[in-house]
C-alpha positions as CSV (number, residue, x, y, z in Angstrom):
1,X,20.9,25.8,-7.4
2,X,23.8,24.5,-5.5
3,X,22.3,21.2,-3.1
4,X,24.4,20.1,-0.4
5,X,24.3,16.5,1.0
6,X,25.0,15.7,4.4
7,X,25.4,11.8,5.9
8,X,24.0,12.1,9.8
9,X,21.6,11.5,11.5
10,X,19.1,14.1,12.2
11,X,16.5,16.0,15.1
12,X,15.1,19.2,15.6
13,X,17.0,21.0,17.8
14,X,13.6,24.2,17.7
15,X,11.5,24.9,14.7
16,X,14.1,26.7,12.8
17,X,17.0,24.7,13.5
18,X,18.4,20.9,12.9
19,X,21.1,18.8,14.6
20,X,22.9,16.7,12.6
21,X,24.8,13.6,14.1
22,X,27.9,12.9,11.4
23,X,29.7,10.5,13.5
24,X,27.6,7.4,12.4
25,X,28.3,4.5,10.1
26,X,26.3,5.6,7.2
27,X,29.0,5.8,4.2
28,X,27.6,1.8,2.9
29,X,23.7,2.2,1.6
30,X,23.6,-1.7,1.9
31,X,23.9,-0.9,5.8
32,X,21.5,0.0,8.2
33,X,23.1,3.3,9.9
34,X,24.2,3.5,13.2
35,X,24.5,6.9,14.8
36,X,27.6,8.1,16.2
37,X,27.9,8.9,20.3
38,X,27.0,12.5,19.4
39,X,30.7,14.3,19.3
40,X,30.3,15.6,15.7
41,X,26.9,17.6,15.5
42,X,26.6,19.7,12.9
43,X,23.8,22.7,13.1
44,X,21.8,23.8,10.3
45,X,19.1,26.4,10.4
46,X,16.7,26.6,7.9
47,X,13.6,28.9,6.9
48,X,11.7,25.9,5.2
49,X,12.5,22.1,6.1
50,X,10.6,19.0,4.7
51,X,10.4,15.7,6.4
52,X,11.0,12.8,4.4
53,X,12.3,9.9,6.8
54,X,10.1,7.0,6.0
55,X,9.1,4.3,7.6
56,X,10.9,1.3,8.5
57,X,9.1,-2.1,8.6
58,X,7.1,-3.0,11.8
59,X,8.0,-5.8,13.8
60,X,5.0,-6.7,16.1
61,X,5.7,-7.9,19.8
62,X,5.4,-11.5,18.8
63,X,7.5,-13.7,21.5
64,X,10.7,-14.8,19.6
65,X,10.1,-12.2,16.7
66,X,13.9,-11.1,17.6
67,X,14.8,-14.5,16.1
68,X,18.0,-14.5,13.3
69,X,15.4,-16.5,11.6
70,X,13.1,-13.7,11.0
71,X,13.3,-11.2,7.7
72,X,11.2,-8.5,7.0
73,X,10.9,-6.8,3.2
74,X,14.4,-5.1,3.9
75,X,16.5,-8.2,4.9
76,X,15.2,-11.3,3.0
77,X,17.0,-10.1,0.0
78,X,20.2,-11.3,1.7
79,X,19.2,-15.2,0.9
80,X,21.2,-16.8,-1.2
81,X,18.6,-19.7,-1.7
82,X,14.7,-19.5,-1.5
83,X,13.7,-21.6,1.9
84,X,12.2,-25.1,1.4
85,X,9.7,-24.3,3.9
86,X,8.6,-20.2,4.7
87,X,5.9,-18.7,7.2
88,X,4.9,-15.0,6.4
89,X,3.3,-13.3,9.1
90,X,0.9,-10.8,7.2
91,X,-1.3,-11.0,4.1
92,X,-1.3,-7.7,2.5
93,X,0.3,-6.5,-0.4
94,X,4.1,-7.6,0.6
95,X,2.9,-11.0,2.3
96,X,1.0,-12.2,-1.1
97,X,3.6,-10.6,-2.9
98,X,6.4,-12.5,-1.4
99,X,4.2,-15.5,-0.7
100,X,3.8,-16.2,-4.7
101,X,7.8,-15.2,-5.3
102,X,9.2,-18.1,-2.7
103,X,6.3,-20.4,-4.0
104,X,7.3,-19.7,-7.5
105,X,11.2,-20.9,-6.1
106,X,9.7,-24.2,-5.2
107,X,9.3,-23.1,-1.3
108,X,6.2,-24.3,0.4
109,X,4.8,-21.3,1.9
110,X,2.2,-20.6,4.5
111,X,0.5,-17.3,5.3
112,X,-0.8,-16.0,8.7
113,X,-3.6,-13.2,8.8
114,X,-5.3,-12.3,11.4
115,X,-7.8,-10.3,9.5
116,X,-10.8,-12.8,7.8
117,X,-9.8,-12.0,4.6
118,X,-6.1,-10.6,2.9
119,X,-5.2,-7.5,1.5
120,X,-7.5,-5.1,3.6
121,X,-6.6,-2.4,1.9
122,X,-8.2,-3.0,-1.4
123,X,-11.6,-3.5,-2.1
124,X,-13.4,-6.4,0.0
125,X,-14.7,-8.5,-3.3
126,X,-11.4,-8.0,-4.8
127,X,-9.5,-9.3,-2.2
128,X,-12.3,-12.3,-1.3
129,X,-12.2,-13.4,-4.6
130,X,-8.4,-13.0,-4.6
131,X,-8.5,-15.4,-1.2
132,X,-10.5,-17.9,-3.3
133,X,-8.2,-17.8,-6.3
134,X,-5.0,-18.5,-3.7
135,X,-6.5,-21.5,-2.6
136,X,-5.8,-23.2,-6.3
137,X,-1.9,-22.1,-5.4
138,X,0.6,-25.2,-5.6
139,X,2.7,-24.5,-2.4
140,X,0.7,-21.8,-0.8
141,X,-1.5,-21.7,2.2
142,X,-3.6,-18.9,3.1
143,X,-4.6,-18.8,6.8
144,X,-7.2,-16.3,7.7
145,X,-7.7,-15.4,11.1
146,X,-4.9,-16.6,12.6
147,X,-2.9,-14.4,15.1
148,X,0.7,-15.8,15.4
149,X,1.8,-16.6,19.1
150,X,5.8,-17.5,19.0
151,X,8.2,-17.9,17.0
152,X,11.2,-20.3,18.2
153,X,14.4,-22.1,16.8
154,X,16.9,-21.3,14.3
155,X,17.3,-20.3,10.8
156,X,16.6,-23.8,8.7
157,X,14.7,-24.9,11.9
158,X,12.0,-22.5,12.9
159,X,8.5,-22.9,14.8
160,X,5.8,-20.5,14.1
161,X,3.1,-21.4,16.7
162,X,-0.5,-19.8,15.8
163,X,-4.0,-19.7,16.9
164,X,-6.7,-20.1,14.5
165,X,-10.0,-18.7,14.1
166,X,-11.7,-21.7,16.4
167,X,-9.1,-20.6,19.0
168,X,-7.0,-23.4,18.9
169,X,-3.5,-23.7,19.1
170,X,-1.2,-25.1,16.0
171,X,1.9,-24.4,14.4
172,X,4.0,-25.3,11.6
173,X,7.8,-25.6,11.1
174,X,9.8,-23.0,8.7
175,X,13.4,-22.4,7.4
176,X,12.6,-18.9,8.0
177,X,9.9,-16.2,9.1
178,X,9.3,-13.4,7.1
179,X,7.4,-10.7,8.9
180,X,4.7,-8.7,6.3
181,X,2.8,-6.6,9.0
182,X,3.7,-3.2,7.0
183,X,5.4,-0.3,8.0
184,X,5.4,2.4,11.0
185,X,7.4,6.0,11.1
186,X,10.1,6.0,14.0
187,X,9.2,9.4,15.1
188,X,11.1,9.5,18.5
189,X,14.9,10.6,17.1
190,X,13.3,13.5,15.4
191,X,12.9,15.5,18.5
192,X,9.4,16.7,16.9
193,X,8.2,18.5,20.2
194,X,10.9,20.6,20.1
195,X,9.8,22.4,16.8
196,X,6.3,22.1,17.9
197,X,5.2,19.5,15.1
198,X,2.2,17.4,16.1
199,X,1.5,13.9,15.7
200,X,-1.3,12.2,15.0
201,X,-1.8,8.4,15.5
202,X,1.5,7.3,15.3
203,X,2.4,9.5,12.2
204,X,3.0,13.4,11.5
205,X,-0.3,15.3,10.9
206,X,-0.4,17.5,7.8
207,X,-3.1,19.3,5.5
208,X,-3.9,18.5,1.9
209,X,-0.7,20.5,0.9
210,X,1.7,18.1,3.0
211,X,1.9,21.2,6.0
212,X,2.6,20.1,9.3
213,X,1.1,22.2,12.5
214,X,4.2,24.7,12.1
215,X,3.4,26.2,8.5
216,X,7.2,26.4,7.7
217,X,7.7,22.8,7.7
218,X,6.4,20.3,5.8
219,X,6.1,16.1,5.7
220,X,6.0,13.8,2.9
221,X,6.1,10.0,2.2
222,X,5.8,7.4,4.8
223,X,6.1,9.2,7.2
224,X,2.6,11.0,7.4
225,X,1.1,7.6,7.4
226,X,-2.1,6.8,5.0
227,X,-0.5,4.8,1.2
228,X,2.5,4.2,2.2
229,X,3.4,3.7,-1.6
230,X,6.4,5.4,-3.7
231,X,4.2,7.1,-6.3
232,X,2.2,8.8,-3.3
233,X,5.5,10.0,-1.5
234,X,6.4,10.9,-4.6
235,X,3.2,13.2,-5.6
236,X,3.6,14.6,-2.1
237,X,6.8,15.8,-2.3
238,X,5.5,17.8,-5.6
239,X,2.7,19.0,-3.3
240,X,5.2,20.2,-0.5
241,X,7.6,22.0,-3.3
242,X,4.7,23.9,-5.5
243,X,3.3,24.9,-2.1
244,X,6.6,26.2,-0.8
245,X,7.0,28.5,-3.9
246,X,4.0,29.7,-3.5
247,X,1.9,27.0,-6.1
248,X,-1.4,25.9,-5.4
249,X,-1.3,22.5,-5.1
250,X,-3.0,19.2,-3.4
251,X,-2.6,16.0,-2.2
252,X,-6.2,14.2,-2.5
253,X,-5.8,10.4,-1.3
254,X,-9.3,9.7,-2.3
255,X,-7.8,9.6,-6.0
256,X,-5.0,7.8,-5.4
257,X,-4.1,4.0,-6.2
258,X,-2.1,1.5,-5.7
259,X,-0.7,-1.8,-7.6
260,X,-0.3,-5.3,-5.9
261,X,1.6,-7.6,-8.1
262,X,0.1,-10.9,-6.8
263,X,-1.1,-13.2,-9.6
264,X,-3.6,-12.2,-11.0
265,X,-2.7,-8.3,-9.8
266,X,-4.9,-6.6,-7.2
267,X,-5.5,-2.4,-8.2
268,X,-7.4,0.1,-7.1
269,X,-8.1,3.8,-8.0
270,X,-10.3,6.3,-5.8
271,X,-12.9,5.0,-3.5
272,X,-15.1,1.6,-2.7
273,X,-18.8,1.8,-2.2
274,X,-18.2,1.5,1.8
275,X,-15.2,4.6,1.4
276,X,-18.0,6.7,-0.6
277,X,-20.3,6.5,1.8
278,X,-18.1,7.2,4.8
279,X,-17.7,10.4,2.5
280,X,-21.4,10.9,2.6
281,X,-21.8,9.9,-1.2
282,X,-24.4,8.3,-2.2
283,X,-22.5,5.3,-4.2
284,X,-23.4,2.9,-7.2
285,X,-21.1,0.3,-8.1
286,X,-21.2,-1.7,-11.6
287,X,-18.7,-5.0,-12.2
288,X,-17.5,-7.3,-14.7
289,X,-15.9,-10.7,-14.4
290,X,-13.0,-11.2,-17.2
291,X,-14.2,-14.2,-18.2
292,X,-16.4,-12.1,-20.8
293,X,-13.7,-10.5,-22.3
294,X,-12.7,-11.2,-25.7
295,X,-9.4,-10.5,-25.3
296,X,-9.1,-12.2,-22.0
297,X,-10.4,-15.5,-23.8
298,X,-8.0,-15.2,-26.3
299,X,-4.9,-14.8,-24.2
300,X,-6.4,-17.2,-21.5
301,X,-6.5,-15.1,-18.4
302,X,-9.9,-15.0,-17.5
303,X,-9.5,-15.4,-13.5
304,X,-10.7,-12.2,-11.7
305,X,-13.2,-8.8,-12.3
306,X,-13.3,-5.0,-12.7
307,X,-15.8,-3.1,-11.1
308,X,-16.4,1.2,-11.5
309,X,-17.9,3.0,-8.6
310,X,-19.3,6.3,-9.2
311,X,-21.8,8.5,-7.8
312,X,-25.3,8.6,-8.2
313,X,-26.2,12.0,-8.8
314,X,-23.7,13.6,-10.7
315,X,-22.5,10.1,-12.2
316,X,-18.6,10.8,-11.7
317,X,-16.4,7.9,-11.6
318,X,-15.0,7.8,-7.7
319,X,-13.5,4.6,-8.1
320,X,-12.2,1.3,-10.2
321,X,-10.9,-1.9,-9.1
322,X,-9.4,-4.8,-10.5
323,X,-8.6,-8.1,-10.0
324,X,-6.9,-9.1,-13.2
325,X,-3.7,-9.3,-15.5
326,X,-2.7,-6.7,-16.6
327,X,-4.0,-4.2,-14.0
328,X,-0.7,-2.4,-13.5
329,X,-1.5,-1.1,-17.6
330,X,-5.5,-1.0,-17.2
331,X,-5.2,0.8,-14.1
332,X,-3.7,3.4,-16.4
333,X,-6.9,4.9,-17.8
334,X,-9.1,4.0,-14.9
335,X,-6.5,7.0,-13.0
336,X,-7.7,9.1,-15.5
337,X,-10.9,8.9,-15.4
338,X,-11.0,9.6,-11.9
339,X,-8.7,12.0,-11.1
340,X,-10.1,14.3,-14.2
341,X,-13.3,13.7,-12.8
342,X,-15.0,11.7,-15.5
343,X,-18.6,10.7,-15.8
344,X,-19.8,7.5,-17.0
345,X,-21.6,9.0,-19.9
346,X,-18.1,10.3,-21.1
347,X,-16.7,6.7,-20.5
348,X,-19.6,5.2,-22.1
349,X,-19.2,7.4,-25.3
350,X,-15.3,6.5,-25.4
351,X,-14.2,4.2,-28.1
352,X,-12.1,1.6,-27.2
353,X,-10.6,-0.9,-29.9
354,X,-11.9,-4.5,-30.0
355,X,-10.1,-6.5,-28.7
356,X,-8.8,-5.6,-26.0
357,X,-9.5,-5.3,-21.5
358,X,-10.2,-1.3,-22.1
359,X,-13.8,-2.4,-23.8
360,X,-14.5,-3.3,-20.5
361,X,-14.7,0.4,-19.0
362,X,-17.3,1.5,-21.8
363,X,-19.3,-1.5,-21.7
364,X,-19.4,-1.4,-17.3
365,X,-20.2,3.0,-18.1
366,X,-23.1,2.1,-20.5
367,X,-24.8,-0.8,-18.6
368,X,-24.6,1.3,-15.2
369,X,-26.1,4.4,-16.9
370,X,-28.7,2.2,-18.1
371,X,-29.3,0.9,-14.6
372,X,-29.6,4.7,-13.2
373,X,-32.0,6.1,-16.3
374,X,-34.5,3.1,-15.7
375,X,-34.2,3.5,-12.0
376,X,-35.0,7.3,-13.0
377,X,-38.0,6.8,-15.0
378,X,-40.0,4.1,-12.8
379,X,-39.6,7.9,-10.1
380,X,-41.5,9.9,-12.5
């Protein structure tokens, strides 16, 4: 199959038909593209197109967020030192993540969220007790409910002014801001209406087989909003290609997952007990805390839990979540489990070597299934 590659920017000039812009600075992949003033379009027509643009990372309308002081997850790369002093704007997964990097450098590092707790993507226990485990961090504060107000000065000497949960005002001074408040498609340059795609809060609508409103073109990644996470742009582009050639093939978000690589790691698979039941499953959750795991003992990492959600009824395994080393291998069979559609009885029967983290997944099965066949019998 012969694959050509062409450097432009591009729009949809009707739904069978693309303008490409070749007259920008896009030769240098270390540099943000620029587009050209329009002279050399090139058109394309095509019976299938897929949209895979991404999105870039959001800078909220915070006075002064325009500052040469502030980085987002593209640009702080370009230190050549770790700060002495950093503000991150935004506790999920790249706030934490970058917060415990710079803190590891020696940089004292403070984190505004304006949600109660951080990471509000994973599992609320998980990330509470996460919360509680940052608060033992040397060089990292954790602000919850803070909502940042202005951001002033130069890089070296920076001001992030906040307001805190009591609704006062305070602040703090920085060598540099990075801003962690995730990632929104740029939908505008695409010219979308003129092929008839719909959008849908801020991102391009599509079925479980990645199909936009026209059923000739498809969306993928980033763009369509929901995980914004490699492995799920990555499954969705698979979706998109065995559903062009005529492959039956979905995307199902409620078995996805996700890795954060904070210390100890945040993971999730499937759904929590408040997802379930938005579902209208009838949820029951079972947990463990590592700190009765023999192998956890032994190796000294005994911070943290795992917990297994499954449903009631049919006893399938809808969900597992960590908080512990290690998740990014654990996680492993916990993906699994749920996307074959395990039950706990299977998990239960499973034998996993002693010792090691995986015992916990057949001890958490077995104790839950006891819970259920007691809860059972006291019915009859």
């Amino acid at each position: 199959m012969k694959i050509d590659v062409i450097q432009g920017f591009a729009r949809f000039a009707s739904d069978h038909s693309i303008a490409v812009d070749t007259g920008g600075n896009t030769k240098d992949p270390h540099v943000r593209a620029t587009p050209g003033d329009g002279k050399k379009t090139k058109t394309i027509t095509f019976g299938v197109a897929v949209v895979a643009t991404g999105a870039p990372p959001f800078v909220p309308p915070i006075e002064g967020a325009d500052s040469k002081g502030v980085l987002t997850s593209d640009t702080v790369w370009g230190l050549k030192d770790a700060p002495a002093r950093l503000g991150i704007i935004g506790a999920g997964a790249i706030g934490l993540e970058m917060a415990q990097i710079f803190a590891d450098f020696g940089a004292k590092v403070t984190v505004l969220e304006a949600a109660d707790r951080p990471l509000k993507e994973v599992e609320p226990e998980i990330a509470k007790t996460l919360a509680g485990l940052l608060e033992n961090e040397k060089n990292l504060t954790l602000v919850p409910n803070a909502k940042a107000k202005k951001i002033s000065g130069k890089p070296g000497e920076m001001t992030l002014a906040f307001e805190d949960g009591d609704g006062k005002n305070r602040g703090f001074k920085c060598d540099y801001v990075v801003m962690a408040t995730g990632k929104r498609p740029v939908l505008e340059p695409l010219d979308l209406d003129k092929a008839g795609v719909a959008v849908e809060n801020g991102a391009i609508k599509v079925d479980a087989t990645c199909r936009t409103s026209v059923p000739h073109i498809f969306a993928v990644g980033d763009v369509i909003g929901g995980l914004m996470l490699a492995h799920t742009a990555g499954q969705q582009g698979r979706v998109a290609a065995m559903t062009i050639t005529g492959e039956a093939a979905f995307y199902d978000e409620s078995k996805d997952c996700g890795v954060i690589f904070t210390r100890p790691q945040a993971a999730f698979v499937g759904l929590s007990v408040d997802q379930a039941k938005a579902k209208g499953l009838d949820p029951v959750e079972v947990k463990a805390p590592m700190s009765i795991d023999a192998k956890a003992m032994i190796t000294g990492e005994t911070d943290g839990l795992i917990k297994i959600v499954a449903d009631k009824a049919s006893h399938r395994i809808i969900g597992v979540h960590f908080l512990t080393e290690h998740a990014d291998t654990l996680i492993g069979e916990a993906v699994m489990m749920v996307s074959g559609e395990m039950t706990l009885d299977q998990a239960a029967m499973a034998i996993h070597p002693h010792p090691t983290q995986t015992e916990l997944f057949g001890d958490m099965s077995r104790r839950l299934l006891s819970r259920l066949r007691r809860s059972e019998a006291r019915k009859k």
